[in-house]
C-alpha positions as CSV (number, residue, x, y, z in Angstrom):
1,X,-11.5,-4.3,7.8
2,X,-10.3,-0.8,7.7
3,X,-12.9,2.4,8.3
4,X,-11.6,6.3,8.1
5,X,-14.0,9.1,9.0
6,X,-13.2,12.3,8.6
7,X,-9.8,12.3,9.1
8,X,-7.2,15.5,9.1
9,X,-3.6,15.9,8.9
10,X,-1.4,18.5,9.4
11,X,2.3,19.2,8.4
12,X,3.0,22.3,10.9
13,X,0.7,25.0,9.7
14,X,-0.9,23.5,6.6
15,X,-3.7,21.6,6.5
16,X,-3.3,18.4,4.3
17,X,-5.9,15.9,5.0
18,X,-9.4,17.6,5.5
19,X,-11.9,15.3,5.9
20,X,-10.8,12.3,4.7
21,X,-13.7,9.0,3.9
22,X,-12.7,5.8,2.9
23,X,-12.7,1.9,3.7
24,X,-11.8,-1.7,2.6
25,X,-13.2,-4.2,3.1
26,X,-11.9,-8.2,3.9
27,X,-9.8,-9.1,0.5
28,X,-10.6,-6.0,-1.3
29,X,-7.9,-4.2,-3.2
30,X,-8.7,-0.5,-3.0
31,X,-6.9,2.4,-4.7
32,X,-6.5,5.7,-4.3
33,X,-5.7,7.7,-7.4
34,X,-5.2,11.3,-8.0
35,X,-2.9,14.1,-9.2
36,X,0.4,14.4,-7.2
37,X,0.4,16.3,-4.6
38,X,-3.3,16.3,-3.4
39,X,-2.9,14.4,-0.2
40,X,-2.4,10.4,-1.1
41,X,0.6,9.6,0.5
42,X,-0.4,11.3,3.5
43,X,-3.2,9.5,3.7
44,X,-1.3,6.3,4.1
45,X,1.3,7.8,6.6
46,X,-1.4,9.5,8.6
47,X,-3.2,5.5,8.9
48,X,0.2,4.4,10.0
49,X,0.2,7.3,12.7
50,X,2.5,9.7,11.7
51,X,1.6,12.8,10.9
52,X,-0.8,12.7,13.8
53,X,-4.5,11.5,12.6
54,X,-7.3,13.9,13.8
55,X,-10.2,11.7,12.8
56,X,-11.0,8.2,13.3
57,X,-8.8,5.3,12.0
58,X,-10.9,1.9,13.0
59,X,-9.3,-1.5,12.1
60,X,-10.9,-4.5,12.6
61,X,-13.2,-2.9,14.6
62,X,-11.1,-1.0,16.9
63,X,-10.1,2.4,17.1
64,X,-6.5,2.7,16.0
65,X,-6.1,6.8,16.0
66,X,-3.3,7.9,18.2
67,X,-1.7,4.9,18.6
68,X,2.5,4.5,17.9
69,X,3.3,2.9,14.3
70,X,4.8,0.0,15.9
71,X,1.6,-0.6,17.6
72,X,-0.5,-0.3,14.4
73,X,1.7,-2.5,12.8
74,X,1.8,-5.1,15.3
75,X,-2.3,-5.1,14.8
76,X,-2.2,-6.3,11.2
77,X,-1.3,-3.5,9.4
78,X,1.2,-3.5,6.6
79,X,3.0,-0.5,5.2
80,X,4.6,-0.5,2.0
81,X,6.7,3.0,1.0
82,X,7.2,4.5,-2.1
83,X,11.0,5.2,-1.1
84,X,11.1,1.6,-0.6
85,X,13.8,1.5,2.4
86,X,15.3,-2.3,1.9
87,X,18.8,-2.7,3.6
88,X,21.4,-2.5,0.7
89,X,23.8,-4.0,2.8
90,X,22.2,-7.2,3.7
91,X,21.2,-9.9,1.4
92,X,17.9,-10.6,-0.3
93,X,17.3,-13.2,2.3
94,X,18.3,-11.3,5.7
95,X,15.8,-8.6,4.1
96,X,13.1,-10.6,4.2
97,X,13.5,-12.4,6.9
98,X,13.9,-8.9,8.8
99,X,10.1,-8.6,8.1
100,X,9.0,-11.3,10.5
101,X,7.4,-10.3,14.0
102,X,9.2,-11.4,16.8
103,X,7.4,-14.3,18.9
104,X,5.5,-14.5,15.2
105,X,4.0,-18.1,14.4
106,X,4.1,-19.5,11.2
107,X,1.9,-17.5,9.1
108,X,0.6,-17.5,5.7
109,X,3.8,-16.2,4.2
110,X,7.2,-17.5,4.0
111,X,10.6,-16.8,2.5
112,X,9.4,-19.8,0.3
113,X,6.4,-18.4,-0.7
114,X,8.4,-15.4,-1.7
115,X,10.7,-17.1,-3.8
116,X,8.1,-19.5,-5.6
117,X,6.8,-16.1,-6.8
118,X,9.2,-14.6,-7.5
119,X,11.9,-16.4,-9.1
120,X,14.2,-13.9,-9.6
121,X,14.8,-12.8,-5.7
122,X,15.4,-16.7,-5.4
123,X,18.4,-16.7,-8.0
124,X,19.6,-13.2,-6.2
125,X,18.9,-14.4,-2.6
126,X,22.7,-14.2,-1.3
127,X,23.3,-10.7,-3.0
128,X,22.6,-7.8,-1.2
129,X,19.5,-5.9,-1.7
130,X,21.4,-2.6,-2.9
131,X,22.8,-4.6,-5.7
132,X,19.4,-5.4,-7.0
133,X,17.5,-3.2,-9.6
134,X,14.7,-1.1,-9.4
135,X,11.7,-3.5,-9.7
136,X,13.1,-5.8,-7.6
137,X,13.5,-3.8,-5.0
138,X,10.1,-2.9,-4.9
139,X,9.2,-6.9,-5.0
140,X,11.4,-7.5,-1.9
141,X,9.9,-4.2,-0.2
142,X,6.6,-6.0,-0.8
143,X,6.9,-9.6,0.2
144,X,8.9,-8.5,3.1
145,X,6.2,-6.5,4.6
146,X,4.1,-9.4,3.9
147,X,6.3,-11.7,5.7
148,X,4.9,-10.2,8.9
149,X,1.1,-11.7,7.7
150,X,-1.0,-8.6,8.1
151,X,-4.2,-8.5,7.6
152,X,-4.1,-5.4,5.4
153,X,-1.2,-4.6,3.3
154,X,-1.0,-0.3,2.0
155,X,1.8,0.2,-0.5
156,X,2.8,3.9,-2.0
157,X,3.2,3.9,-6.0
158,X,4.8,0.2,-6.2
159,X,5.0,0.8,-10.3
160,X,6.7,3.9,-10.2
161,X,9.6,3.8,-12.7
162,X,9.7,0.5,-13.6
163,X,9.4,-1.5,-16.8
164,X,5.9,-2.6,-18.4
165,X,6.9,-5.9,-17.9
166,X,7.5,-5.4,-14.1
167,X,4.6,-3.3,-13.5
168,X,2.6,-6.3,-15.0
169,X,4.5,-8.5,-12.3
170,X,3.7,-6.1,-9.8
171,X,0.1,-6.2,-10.6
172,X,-0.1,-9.8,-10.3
173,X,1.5,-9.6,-6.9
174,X,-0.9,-8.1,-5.5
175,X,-4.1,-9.7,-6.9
176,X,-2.1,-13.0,-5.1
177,X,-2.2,-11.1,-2.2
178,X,-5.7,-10.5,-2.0
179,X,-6.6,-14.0,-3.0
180,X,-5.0,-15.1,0.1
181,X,-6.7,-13.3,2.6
182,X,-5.1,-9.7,2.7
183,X,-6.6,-6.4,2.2
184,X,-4.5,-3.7,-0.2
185,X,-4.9,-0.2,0.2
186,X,-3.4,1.0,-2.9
187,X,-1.5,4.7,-4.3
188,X,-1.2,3.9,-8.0
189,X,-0.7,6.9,-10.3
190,X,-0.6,4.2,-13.5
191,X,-4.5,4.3,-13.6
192,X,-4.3,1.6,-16.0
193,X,-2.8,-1.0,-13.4
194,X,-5.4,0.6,-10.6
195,X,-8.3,0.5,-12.8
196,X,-7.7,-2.7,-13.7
197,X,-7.0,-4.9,-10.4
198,X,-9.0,-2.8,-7.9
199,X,-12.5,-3.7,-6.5
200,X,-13.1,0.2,-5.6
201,X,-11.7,3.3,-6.2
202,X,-11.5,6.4,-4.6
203,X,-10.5,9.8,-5.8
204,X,-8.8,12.6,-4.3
205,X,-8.5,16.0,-4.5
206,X,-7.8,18.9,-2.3
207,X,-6.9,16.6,0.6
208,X,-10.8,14.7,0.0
209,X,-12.3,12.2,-1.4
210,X,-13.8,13.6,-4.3
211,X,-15.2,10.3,-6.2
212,X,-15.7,6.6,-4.7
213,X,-17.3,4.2,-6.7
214,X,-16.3,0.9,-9.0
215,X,-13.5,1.2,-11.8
216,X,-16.6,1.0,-14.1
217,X,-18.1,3.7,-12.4
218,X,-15.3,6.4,-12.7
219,X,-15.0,4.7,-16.1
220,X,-18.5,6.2,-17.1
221,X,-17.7,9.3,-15.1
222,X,-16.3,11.4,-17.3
223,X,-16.4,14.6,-15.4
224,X,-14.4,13.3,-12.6
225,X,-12.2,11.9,-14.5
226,X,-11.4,15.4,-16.2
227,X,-11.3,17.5,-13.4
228,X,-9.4,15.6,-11.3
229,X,-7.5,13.0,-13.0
230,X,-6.2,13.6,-16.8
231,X,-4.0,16.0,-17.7
């Protein structure tokens, strides 16, 4: 589905991304874990096409590198923040329905679809989104980028600051998601919630991959999981 090789990014001067592997395959739900700061998020953006990818970027077997956002995202790929960026001013609802394609067919997703999993957006679908709280804005920031039915779906720290309870919603979420077809490219810095719905992991540090493997495998790698993971 998705195959990075050797990929750099630059903000101005400094060199972020140097030499970045990684891929994910059809319904896989990959993560990337790693201290703050080491390159993650970049990652994602630099996929998406800004910063500027030096590298290749190959989706669905064609090379995506260099090509505008919009483009990329009209090929199938999904992009999740970690700002999340829903429209306070408009309602649950117009949110989502902001997230279809134009000239888009009926797809795998629907506003129904959102609502049957989410029962909560349904019972706040008039309100608008800035009235809603932190989890579910990240909920509609999902299943609105979903409503455009990509292929592969990359979301920036979806847990981040919200309840156990919603981070367990969260987590179901996405193992739906992959269930139905759609490949996650995940930032998780819960390593619990990572470790425990991913297929693969990777780990970063120093703007690399440092560790890729099977949760069980950076499980039993304690070393890794010292240098470049616990505090």
């Amino acid at each position: 589905m998705l195959e990075v090789r050797d990929l750099h990014a630059y903000y101005g001067k400094s060199h972020i991304l140097q030499g970045v592997d990684l891929s994910v395959g059809a319904r896989e739900i990959v993560s990337i874990l790693g201290r703050n700061g080491v390159g993650r998020s970049t990652t994602l953006k630099t996929i998406m096409g800004n910063p500027a990818p030096h590298g290749s970027v190959v989706f669905k077997g064609s090379e995506i590198a260099g090509k505008a956002p919009h483009q990329i995202a009209r090929l199938g790929i999904g992009y999740v923040p970690e700002e999340r960026a829903i429209f306070p001013g408009l309602t649950v609802e117009q949110n989502l329905v902001l997230g279809l394609k134009p000239g888009q067919p009926e797809g795998v997703w629907s506003v129904e679809d959102t609502f049957r999993l989410f029962p909560q957006l349904r019972e706040r679908a008039h309100a608008p989104g800035g009235a809603l709280s932190g989890g579910e804005q990240q909920m509609l920031t999902i299943c609105r980028t979903l409503m455009g039915n990509p292929d592969l779906i990359m979301i920036d720290e979806p847990t981040e600051g919200l309840s156990p309870q919603m981070v367990e919603r969260i987590g179901e979420l996405l193992q739906e998601v992959a269930s139905r077809g759609i490949s996650i490219l995940l930032v998780e810095q819960k390593l619990a919630v990572a470790m425990r719905i991913s297929h693969r992991v990777y780990v970063m540090g120093h703007g690399r991959m440092v560790f890729s493997g099977t949760p069980a495998e950076l499980t039993a790698n304690r070393a890794v999981r010292e240098e470049w993971l616990e505090v």
